[in-house]
C-alpha positions in Angstrom: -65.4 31.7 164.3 -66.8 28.7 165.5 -63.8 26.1 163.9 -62.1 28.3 166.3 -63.8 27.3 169.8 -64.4 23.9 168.8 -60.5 23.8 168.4 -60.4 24.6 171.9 -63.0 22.4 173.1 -60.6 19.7 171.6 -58.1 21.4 173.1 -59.9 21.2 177.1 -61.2 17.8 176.4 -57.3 17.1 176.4 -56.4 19.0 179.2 -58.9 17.4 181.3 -58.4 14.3 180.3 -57.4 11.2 182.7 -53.6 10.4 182.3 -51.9 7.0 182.2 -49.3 7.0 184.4 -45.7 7.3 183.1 -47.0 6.9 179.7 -47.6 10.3 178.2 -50.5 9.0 177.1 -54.4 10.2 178.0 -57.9 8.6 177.9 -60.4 10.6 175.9 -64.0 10.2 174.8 -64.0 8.8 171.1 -67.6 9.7 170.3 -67.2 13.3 172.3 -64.0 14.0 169.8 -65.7 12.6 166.5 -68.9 14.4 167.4 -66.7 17.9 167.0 -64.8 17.1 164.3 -68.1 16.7 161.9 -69.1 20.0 163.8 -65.7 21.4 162.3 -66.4 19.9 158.9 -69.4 21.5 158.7 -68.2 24.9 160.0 -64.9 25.1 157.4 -64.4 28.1 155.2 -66.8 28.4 152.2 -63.7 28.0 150.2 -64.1 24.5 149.9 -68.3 24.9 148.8 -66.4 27.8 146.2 -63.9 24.8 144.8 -66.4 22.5 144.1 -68.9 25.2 142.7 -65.5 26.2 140.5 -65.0 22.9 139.5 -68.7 22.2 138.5 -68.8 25.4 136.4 -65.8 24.5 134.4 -67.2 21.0 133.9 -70.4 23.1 132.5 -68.0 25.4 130.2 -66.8 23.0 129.0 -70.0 21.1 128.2 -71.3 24.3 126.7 -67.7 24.8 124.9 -67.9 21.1 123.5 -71.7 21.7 122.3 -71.0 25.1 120.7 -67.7 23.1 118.9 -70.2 20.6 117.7 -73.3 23.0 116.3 -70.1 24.9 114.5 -68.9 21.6 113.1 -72.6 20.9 112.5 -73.4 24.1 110.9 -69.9 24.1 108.7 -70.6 20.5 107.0 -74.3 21.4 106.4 -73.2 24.9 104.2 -70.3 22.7 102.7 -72.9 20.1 101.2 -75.2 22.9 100.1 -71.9 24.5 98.3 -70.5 21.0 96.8 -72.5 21.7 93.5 -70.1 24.3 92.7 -66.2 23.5 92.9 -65.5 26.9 93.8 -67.8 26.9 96.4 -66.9 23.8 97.8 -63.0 24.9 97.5 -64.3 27.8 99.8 -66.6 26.3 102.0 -64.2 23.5 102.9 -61.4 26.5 103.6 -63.8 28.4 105.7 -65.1 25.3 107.7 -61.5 24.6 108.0 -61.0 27.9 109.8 -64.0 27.6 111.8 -63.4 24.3 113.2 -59.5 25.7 113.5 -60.9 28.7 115.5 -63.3 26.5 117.7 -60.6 24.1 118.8 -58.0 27.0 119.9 -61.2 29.1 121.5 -62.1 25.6 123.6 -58.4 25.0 124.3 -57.9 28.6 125.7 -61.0 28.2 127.7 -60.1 25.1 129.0 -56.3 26.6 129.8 -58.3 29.5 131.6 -60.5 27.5 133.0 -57.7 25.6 134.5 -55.4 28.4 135.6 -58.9 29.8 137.1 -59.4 26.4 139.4 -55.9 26.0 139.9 -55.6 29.5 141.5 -58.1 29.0 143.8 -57.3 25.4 145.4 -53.6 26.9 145.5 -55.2 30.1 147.7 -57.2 27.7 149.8 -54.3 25.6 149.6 -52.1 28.4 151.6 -55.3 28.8 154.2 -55.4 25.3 155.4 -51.7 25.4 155.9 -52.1 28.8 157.6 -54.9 27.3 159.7 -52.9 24.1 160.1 -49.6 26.2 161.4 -51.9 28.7 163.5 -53.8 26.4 165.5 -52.4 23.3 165.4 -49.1 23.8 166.0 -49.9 26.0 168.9 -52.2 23.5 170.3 -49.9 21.0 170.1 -47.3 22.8 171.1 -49.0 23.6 174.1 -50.3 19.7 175.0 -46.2 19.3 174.8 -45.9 22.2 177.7 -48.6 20.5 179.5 -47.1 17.4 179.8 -43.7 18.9 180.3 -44.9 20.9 183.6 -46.5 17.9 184.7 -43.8 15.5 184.7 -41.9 18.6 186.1 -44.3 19.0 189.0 -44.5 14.9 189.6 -40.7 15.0 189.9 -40.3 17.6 192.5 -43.3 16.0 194.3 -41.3 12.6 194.3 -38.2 14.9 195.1 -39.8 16.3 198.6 -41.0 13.1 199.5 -37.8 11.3 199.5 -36.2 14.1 201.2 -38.9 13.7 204.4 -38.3 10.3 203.9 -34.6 11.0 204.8 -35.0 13.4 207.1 -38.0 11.0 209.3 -34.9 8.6 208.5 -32.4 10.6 210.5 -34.9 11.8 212.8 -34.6 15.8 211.9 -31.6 16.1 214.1 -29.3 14.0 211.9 -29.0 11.1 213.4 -30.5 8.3 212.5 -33.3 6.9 214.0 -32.1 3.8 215.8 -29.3 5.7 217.3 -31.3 7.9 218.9 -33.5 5.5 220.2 -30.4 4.0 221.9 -29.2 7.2 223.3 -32.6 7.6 225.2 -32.6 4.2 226.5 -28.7 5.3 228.1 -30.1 8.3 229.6 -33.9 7.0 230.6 
């Protein structure tokens, strides 16, 4: 997967980037690290084209819900006025287009519902995957960025460690004495 090495590319540009001492802190190229995150954006799961294609189609069901709704309506109050001559007509006509338009709302509202539940079920899937991605890559990286910087200060320690031991022992000459004693004891014997 390509997210996948230019996570890691991310992850070497960091690695091999110049440190500022005693800081923690590290110099990096902006543009370089911009550069791969639009290459990430453009690479991420097709989940997020699906969303928005979801979301489009329910805007269209719903358009298409909303029309059909309105032709029903439409259609109901033209057979009502062609029935108003007659009381029982009308009486009927105005109870069926009743029913109709009762029928219409609670199809579009159960569309709608689904239509929700539908969209809602997918973000929260692609939901759990970004925080799967999130906790898989991230973290590690992270994680190991921390280790990095924890063997480095380790290693800059016992470097400062060994040189202030030679510094002692140049001090005291190897043999334990310190060094302007020993010069003194060779001037005695010389």
């Amino acid at each position: 997967m390509k997210v996948l090495e230019l996570l890691e590319e991310i992850e070497e540009i960091v690695d091999t980037a110049s440190g500022f001492p005693l800081t923690g802190k590290i110099m990096v190229d902006a543009q370089e690290l911009l550069e791969i995150v639009r290459e990430i954006r453009l690479e991420l799961p097709d989940e997020i084209q699906q969303a928005q294609w979801i979301k489009n189609e329910r805007e269209r069901i719903i358009a298409e819900a909303k029309k059909e709704y309105e032709a029903v309506i439409a259609d109901a109050k033209r057979q009502a006025e062609a029935l108003v001559e007659n009381d029982d007509i009308t009486v009927k006509a105005k109870m069926r287009a009743d029913e109709l338009m009762r029928v219409t709302e609670e199809t579009a509202k159960q569309l709608k519902m689904s239509t929700y539940d539908y969209v809602d079920s997918i973000l929260f899937n692609f939901q759990e995957k970004m925080e799967q991605l999130n906790s898989l890559y991230f973290a590690d990286m992270f994680g190991t960025l921390e280790k990095t910087f924890t063997d480095i200060n380790a290693t800059l320690a016992n470097n400062r460690d060994e040189i202030k031991d030679m510094a002692y022992r140049t001090q005291m000459n190897e043999d334990g004495v310190p060094q302007e004693a020993s010069s003194s004891r060779q001037q005695e014997n010389g």
